[in-house]
C-alpha positions in Angstrom: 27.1 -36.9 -3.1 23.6 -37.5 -4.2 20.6 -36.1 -3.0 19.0 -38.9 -1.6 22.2 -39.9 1.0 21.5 -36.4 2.1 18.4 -36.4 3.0 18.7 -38.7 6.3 21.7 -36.4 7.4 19.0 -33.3 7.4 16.5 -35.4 9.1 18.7 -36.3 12.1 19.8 -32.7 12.4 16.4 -31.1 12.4 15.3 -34.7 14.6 17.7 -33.3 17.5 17.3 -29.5 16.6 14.0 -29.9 18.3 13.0 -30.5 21.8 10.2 -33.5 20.5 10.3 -36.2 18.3 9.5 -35.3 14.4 7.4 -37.9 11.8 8.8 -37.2 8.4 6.0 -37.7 5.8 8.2 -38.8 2.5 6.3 -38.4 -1.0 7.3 -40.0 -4.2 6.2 -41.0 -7.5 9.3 -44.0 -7.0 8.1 -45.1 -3.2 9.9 -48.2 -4.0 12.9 -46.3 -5.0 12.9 -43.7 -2.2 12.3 -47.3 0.4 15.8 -48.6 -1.5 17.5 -45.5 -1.3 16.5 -43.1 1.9 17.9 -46.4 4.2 16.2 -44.6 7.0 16.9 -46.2 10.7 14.2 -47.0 13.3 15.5 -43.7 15.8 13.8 -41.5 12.7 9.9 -41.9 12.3 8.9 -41.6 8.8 5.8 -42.7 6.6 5.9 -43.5 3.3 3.3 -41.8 1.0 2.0 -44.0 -2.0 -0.3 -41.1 -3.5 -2.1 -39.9 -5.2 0.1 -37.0 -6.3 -2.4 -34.6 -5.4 -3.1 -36.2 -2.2 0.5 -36.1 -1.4 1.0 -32.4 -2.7 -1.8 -31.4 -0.3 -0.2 -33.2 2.7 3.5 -31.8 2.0 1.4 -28.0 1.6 -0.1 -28.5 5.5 3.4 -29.2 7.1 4.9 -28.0 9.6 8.1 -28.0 7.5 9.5 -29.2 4.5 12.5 -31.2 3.0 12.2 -30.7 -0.5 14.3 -32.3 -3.5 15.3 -30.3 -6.5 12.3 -31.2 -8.7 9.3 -28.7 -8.8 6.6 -30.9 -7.4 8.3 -30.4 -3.9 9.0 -26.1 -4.4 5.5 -26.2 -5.3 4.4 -28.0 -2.1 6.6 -25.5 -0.1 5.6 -22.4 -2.1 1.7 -23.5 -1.7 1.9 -24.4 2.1 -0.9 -23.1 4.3 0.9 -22.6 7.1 2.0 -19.0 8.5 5.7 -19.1 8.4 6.5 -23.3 7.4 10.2 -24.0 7.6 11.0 -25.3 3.8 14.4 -26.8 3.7 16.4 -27.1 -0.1 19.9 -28.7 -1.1 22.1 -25.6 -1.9 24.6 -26.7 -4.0 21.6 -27.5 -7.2 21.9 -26.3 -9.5 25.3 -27.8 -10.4 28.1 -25.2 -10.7 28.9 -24.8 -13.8 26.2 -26.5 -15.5 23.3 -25.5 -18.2 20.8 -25.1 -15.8 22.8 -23.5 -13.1 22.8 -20.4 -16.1 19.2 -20.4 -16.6 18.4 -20.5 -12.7 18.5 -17.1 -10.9 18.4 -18.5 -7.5 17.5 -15.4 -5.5 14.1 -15.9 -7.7 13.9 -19.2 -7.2 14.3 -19.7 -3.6 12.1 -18.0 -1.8 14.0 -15.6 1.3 12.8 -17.5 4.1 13.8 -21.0 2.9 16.7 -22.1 4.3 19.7 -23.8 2.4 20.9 -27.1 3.3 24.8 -28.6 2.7 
């Protein structure tokens, strides 16, 4: 299953894990893609970031939490957020079992102890 048909799963659990409503800020360098691709309903509030990168980076580093995907412009937003204790969310199962990079990730490094691993 790719990432992206994930990431509206996560954001309906975490959605009714809390006892208020949650606005998910999503950043891409592809909005148009993530628009195609996310199919987000109307019962999730989300906002659709169009950049700058560093605009977005700085937005994603003042959450409350964070979703991120498996590329290094969202570990660094998590890893640079200001908050005390953010809640900073990652797809377990990447690197691919098996694969090239899954050998040259050590994931206990990579991930910081707090984060918390998603299905």
């Amino acid at each position: 299953m790719a990432i992206s048909e994930k990431f509206p799963e996560e954001m309906h659990i975490i959605n009714c894990s809390l006892p208020f409503q949650v606005a998910f800020i999503i950043c891409s360098d592809d909005i148009a893609w993530a628009r195609r691709n996310l199919k987000l309903g109307k019962e999730i509030a989300h906002y659709f970031c169009p950049g700058p990168r560093e605009v977005d980076m700085a937005i994603l580093a003042s959450c409350d939490s964070i979703i991120i995907s498996t590329g290094t412009f969202g570990w660094w937003s998590a890893y640079l957020n200001v908050n005390a204790s953010p809640d900073v969310y990652y797809y377990k199962h990447w690197p691919a079992a098996g694969s090239v990079m899954e050998k040259m990730t050590n994931k206990t490094e990579y991930f910081l102890k707090n984060w918390v691993p998603l299905e």
